[in-house]
mmCIF file as gemmi writes it, N, C-alpha and C atoms, coordinates in Angstrom:
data_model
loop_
_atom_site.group_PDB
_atom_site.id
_atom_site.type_symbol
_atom_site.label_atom_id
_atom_site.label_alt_id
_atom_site.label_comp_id
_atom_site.label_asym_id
_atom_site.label_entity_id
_atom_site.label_seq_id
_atom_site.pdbx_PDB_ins_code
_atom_site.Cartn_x
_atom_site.Cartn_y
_atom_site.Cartn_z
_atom_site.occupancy
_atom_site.B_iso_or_equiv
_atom_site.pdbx_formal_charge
_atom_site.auth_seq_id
_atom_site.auth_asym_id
_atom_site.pdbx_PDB_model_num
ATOM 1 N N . UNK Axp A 1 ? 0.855 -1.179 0 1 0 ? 1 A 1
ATOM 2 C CA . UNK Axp A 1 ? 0 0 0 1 0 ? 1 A 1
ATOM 3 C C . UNK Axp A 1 ? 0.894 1.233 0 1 0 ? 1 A 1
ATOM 4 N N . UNK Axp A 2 ? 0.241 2.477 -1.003 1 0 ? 2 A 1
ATOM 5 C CA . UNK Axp A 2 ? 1.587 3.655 -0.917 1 0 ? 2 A 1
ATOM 6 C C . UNK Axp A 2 ? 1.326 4.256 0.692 1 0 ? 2 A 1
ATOM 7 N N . UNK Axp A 3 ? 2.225 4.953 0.811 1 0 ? 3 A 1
ATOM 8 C CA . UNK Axp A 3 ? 2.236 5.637 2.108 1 0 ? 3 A 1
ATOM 9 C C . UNK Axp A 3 ? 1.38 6.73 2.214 1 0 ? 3 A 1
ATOM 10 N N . UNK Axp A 4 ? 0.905 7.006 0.904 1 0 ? 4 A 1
ATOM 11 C CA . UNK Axp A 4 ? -0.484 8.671 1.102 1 0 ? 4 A 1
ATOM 12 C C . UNK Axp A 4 ? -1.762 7.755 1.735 1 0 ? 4 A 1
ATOM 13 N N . UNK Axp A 5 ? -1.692 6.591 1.89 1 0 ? 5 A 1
ATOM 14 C CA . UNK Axp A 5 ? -2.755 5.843 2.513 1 0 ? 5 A 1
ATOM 15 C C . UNK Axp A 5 ? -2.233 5 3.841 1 0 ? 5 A 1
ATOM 16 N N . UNK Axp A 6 ? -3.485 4.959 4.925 1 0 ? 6 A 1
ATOM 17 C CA . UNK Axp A 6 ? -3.213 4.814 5.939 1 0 ? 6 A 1
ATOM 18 C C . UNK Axp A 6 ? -4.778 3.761 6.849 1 0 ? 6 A 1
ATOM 19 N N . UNK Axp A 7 ? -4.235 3.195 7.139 1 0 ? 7 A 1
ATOM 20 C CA . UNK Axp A 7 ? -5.252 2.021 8.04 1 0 ? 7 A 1
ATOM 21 C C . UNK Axp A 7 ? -6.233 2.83 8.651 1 0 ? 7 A 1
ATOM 22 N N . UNK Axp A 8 ? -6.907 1.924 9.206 1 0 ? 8 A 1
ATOM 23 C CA . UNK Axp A 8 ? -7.793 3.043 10.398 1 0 ? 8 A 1
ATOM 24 C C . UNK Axp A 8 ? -7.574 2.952 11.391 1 0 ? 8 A 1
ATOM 25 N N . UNK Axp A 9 ? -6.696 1.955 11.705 1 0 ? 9 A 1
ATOM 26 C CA . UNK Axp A 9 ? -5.92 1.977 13.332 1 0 ? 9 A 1
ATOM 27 C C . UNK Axp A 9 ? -5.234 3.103 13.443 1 0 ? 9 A 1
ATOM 28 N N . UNK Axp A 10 ? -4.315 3.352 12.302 1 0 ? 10 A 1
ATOM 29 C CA . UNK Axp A 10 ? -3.129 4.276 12 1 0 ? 10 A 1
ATOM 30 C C . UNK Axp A 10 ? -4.18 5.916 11.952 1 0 ? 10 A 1
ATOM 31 N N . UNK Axp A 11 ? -5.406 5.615 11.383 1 0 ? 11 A 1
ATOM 32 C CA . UNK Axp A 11 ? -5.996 7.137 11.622 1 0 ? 11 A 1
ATOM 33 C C . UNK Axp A 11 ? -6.488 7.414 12.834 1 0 ? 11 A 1
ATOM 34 N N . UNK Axp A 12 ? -7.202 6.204 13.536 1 0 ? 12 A 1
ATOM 35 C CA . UNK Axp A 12 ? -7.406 6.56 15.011 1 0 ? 12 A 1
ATOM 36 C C . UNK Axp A 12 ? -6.193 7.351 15.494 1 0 ? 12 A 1
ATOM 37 N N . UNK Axp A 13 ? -4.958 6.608 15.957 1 0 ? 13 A 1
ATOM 38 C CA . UNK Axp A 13 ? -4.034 7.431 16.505 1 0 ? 13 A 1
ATOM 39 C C . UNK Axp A 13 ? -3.18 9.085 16.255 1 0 ? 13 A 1
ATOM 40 N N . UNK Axp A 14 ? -3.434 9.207 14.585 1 0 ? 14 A 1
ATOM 41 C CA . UNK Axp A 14 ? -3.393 10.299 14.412 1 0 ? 14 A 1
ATOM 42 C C . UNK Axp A 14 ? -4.118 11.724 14.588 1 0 ? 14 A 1
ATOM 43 N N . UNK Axp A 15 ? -5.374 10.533 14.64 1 0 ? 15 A 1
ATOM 44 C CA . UNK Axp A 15 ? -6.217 12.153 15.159 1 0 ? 15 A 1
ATOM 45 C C . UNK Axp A 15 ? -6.912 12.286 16.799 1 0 ? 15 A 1
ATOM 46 N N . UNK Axp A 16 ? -6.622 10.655 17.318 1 0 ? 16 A 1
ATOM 47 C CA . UNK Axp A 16 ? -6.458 10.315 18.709 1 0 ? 16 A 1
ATOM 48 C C . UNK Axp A 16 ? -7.903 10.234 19.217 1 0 ? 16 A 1
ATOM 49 N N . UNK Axp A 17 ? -8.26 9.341 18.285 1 0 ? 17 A 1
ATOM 50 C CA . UNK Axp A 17 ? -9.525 8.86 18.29 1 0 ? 17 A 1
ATOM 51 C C . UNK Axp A 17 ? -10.057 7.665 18.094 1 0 ? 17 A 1
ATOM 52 N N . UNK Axp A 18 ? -10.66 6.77 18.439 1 0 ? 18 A 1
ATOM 53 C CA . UNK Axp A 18 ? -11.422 5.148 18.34 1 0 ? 18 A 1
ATOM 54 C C . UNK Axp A 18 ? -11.325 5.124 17.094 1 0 ? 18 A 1
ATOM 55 N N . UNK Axp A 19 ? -11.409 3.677 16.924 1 0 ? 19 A 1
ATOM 56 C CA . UNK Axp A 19 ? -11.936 3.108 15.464 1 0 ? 19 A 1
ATOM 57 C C . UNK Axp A 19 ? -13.361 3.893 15.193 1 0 ? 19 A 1
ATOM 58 N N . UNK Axp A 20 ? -14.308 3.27 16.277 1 0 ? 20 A 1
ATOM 59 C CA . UNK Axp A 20 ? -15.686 3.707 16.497 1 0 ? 20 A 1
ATOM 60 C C . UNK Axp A 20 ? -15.81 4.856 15.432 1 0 ? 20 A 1
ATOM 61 N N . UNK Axp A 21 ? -15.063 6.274 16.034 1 0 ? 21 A 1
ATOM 62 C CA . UNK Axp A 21 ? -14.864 7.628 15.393 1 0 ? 21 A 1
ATOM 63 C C . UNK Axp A 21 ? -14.92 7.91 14.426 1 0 ? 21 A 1
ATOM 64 N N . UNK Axp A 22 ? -13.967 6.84 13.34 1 0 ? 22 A 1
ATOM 65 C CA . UNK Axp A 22 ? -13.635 6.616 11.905 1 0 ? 22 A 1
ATOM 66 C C . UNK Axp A 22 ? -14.522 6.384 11.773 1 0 ? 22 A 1
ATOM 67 N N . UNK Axp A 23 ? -15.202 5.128 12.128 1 0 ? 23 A 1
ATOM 68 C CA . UNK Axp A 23 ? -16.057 4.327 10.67 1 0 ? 23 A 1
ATOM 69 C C . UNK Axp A 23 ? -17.73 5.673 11.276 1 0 ? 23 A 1
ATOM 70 N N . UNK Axp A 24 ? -17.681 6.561 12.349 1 0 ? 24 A 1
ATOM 71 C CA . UNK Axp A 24 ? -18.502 7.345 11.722 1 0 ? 24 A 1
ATOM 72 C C . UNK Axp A 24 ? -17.989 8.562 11.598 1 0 ? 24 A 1
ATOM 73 N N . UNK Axp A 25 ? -17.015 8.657 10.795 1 0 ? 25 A 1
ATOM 74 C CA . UNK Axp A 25 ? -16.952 10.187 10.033 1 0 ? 25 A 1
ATOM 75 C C . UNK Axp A 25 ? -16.429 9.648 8.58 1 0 ? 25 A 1
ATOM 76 N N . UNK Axp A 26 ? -16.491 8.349 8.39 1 0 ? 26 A 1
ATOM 77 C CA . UNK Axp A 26 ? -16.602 8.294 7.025 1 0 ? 26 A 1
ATOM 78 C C . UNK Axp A 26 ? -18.687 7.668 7.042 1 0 ? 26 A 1
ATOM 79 N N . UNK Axp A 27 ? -18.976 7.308 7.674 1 0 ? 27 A 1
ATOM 80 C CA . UNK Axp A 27 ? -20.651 7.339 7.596 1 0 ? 27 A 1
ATOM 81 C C . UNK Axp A 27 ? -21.383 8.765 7.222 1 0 ? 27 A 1
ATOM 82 N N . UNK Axp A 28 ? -19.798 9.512 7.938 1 0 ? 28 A 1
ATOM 83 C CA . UNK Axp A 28 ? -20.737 11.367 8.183 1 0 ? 28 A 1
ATOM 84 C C . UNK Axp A 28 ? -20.358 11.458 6.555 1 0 ? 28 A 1
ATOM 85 N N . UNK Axp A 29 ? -19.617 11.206 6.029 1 0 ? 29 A 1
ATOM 86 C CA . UNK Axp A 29 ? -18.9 11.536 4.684 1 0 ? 29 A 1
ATOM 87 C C . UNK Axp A 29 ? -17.791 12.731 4.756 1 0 ? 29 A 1
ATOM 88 N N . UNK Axp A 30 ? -17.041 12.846 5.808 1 0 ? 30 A 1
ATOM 89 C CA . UNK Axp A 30 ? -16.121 13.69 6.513 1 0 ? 30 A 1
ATOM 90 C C . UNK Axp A 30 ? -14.709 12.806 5.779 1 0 ? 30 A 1
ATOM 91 N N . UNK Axp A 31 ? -14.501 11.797 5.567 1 0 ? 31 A 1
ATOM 92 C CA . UNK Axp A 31 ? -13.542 11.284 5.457 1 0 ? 31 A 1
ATOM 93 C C . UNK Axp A 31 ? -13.739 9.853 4.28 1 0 ? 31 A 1
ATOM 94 N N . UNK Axp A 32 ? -13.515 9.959 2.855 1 0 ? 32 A 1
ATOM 95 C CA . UNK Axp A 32 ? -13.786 8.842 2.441 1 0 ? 32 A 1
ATOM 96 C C . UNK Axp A 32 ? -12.745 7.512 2.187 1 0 ? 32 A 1
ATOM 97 N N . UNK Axp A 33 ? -13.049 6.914 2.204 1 0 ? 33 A 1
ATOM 98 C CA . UNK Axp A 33 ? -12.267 5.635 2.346 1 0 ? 33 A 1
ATOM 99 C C . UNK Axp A 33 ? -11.94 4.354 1.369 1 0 ? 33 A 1
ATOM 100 N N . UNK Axp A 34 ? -10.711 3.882 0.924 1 0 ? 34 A 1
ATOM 101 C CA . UNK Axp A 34 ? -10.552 2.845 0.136 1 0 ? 34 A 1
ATOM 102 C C . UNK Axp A 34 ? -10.647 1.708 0.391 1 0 ? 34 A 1
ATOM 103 N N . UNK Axp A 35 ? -11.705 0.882 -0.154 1 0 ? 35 A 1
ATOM 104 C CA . UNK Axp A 35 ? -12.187 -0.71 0.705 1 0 ? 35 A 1
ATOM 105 C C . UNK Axp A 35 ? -11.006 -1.599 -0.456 1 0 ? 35 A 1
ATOM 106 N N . UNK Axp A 36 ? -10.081 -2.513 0.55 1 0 ? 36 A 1
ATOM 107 C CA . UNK Axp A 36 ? -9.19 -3.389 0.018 1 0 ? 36 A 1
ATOM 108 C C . UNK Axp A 36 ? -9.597 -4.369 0.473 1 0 ? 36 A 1
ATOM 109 N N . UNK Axp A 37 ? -10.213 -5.94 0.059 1 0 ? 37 A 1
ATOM 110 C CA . UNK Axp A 37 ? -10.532 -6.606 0.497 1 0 ? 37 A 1
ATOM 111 C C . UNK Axp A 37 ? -11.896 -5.963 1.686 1 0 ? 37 A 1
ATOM 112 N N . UNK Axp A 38 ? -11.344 -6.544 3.036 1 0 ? 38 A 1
ATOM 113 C CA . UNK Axp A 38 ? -12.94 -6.351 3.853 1 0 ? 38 A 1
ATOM 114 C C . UNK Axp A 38 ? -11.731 -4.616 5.094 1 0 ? 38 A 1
ATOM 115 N N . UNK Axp A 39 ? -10.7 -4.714 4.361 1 0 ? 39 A 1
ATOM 116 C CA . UNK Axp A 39 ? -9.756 -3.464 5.549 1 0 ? 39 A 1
ATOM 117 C C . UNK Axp A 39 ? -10.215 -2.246 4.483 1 0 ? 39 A 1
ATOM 118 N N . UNK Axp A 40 ? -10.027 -1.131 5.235 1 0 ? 40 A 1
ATOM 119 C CA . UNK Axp A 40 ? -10.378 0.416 4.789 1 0 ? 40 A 1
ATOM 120 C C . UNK Axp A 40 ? -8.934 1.314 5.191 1 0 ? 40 A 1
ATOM 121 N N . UNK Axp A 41 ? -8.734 1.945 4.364 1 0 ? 41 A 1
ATOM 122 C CA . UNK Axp A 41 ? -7.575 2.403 3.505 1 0 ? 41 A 1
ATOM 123 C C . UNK Axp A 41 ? -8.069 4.092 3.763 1 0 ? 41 A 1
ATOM 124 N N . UNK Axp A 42 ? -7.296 5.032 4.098 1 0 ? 42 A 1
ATOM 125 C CA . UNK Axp A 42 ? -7.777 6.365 4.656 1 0 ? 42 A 1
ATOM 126 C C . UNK Axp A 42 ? -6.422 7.258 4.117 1 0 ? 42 A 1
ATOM 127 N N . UNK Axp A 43 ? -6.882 8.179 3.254 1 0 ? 43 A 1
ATOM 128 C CA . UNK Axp A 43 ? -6.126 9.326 2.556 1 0 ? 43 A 1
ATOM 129 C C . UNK Axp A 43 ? -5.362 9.92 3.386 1 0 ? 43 A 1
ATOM 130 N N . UNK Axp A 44 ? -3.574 10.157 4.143 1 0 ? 44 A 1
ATOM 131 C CA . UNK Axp A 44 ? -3.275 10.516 5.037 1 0 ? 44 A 1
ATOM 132 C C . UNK Axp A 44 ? -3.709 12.225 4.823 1 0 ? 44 A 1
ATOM 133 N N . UNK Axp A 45 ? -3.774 12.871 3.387 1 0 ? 45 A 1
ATOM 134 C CA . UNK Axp A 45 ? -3.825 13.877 3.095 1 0 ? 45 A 1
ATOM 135 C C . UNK Axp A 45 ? -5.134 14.483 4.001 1 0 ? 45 A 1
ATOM 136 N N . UNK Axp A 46 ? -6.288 13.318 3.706 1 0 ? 46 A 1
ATOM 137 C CA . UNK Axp A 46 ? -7.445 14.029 4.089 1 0 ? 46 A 1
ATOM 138 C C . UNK Axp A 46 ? -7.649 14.138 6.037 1 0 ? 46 A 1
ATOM 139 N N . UNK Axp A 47 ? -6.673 12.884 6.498 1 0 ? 47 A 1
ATOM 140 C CA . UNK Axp A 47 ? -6.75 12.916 7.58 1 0 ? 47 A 1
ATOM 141 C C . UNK Axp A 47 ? -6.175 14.369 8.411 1 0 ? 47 A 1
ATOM 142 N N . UNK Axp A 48 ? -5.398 15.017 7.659 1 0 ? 48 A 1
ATOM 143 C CA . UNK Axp A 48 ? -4.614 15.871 8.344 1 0 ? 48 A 1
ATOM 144 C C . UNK Axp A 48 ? -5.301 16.984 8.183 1 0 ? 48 A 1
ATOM 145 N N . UNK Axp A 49 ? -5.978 16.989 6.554 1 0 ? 49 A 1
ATOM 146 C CA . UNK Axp A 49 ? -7.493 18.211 7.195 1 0 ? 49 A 1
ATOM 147 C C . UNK Axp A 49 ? -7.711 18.523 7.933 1 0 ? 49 A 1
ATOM 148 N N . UNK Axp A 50 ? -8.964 16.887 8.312 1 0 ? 50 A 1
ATOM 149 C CA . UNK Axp A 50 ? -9.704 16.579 9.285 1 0 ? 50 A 1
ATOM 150 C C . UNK Axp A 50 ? -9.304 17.208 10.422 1 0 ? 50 A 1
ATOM 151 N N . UNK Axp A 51 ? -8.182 16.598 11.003 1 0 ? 51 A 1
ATOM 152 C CA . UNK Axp A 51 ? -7.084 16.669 11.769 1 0 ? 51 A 1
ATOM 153 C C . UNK Axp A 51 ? -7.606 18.46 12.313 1 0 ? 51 A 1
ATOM 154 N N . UNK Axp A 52 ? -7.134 19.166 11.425 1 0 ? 52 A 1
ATOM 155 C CA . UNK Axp A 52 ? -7.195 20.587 11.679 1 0 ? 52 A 1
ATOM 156 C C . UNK Axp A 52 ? -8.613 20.875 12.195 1 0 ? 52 A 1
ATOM 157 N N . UNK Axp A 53 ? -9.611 20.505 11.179 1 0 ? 53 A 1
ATOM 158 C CA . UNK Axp A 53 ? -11.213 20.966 11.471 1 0 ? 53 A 1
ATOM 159 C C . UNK Axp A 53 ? -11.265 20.341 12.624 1 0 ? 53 A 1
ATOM 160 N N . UNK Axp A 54 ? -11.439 19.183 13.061 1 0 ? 54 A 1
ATOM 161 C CA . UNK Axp A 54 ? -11.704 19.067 14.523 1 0 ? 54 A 1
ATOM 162 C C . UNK Axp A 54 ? -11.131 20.308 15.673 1 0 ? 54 A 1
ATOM 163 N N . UNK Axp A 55 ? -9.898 20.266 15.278 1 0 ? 55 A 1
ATOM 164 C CA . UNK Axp A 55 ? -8.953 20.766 16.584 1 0 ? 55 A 1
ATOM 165 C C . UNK Axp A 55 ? -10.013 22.135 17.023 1 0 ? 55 A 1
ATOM 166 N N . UNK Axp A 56 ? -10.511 22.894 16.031 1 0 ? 56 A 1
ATOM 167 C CA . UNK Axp A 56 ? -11.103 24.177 15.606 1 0 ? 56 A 1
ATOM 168 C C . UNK Axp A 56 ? -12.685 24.13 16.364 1 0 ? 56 A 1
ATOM 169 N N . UNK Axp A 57 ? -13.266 22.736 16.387 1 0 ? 57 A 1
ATOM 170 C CA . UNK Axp A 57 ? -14.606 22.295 16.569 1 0 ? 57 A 1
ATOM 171 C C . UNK Axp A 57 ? -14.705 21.776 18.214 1 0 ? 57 A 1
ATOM 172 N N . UNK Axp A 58 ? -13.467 21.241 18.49 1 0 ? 58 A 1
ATOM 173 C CA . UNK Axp A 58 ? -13.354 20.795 19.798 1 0 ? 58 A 1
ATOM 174 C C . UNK Axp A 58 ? -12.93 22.056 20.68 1 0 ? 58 A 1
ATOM 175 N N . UNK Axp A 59 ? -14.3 22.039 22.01 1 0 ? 59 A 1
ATOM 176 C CA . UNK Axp A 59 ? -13.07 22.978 23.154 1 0 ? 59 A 1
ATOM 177 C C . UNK Axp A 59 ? -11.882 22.587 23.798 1 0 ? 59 A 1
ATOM 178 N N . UNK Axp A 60 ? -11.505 23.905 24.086 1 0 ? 60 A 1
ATOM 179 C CA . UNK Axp A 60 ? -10.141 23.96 24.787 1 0 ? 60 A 1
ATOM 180 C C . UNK Axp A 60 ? -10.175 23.179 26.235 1 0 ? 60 A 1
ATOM 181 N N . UNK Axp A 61 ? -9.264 22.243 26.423 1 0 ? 61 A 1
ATOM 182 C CA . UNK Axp A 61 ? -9.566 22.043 28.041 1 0 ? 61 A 1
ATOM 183 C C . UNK Axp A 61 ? -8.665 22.827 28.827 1 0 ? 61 A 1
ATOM 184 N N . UNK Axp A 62 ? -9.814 22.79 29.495 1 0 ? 62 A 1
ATOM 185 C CA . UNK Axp A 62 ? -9.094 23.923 30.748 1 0 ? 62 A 1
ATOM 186 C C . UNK Axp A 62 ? -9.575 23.519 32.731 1 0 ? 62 A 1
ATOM 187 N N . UNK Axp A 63 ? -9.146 23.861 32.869 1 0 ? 63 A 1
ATOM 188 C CA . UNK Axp A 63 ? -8.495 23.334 34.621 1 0 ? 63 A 1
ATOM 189 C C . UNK Axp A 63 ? -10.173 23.129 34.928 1 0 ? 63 A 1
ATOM 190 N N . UNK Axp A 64 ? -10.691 22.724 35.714 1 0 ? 64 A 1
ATOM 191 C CA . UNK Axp A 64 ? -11.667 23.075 36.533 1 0 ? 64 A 1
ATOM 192 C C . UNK Axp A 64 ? -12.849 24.384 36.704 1 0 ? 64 A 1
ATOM 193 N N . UNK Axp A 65 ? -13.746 24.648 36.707 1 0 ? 65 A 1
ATOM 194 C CA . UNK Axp A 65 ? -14.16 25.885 37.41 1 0 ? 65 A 1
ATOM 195 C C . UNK Axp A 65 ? -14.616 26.167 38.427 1 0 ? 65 A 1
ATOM 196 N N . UNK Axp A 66 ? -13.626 25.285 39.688 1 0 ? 66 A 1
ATOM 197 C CA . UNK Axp A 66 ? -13.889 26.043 40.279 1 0 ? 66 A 1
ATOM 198 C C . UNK Axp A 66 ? -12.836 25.736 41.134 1 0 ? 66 A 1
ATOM 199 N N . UNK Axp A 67 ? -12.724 26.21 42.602 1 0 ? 67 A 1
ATOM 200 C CA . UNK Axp A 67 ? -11.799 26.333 43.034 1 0 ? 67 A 1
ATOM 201 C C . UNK Axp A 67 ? -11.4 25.019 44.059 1 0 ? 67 A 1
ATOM 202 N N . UNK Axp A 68 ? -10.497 24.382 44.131 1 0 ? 68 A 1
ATOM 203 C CA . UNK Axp A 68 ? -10.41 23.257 44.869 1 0 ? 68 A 1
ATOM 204 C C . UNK Axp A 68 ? -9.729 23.641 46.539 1 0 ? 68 A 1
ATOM 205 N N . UNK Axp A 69 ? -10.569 23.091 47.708 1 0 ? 69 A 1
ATOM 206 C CA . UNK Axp A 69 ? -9.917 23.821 48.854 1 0 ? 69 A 1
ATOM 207 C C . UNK Axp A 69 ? -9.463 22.801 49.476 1 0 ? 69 A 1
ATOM 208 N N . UNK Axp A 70 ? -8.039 22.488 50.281 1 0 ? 70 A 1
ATOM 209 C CA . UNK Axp A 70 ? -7.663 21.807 50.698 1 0 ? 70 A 1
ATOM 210 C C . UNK Axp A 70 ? -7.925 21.939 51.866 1 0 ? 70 A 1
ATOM 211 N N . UNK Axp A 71 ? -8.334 20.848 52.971 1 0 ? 71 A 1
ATOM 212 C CA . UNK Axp A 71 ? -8.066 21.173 54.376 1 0 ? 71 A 1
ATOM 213 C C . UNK Axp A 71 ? -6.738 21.906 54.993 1 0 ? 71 A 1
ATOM 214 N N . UNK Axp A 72 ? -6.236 22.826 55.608 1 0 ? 72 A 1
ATOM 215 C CA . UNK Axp A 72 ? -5.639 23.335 56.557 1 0 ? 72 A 1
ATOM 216 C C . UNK Axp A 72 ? -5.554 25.077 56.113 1 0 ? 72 A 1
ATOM 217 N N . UNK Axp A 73 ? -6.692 25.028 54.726 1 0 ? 73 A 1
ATOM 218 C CA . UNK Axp A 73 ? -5.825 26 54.282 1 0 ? 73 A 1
ATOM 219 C C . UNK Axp A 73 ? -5.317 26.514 52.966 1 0 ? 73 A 1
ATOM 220 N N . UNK Axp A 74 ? -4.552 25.746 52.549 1 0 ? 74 A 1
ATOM 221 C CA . UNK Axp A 74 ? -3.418 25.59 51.502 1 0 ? 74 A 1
ATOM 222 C C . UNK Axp A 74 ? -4.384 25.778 50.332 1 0 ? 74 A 1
């Protein structure tokens, strides 16, 4: 397989997400896919899009809101 193509194990981890994830954002039609035999084959090009649009779609994490109080004080 050339290297501009990539498993869906290999896309889970790149965009740090389940299989689950994949097979629905190529359901969403976000990501289309090359069927080889019964395995699916994923454009690294399009993953790194993706990649971007999520980052953009997902919030920022951030600490808590609110304040955590320790006993004595501190």
């Amino acid at each position: 397989m050339h290297e501009d193509w990539i498993t869906t194990r290999e896309a889970g981890e790149l965009l740090q997400v389940g299989a689950s994830r994949i097979r629905q954002l190529v359901l969403e039609g976000r990501l289309v896919p090359m069927k080889r035999g019964r395995d699916l084959f994923l454009r690294r090009e399009d993953l790194e899009r993706l990649k971007t649009e999520l980052a953009r779609e997902r919030p920022h994490k951030r600490g808590p809101k609110f304040k955590v109080q320790r006993p004595g004080g501190a």
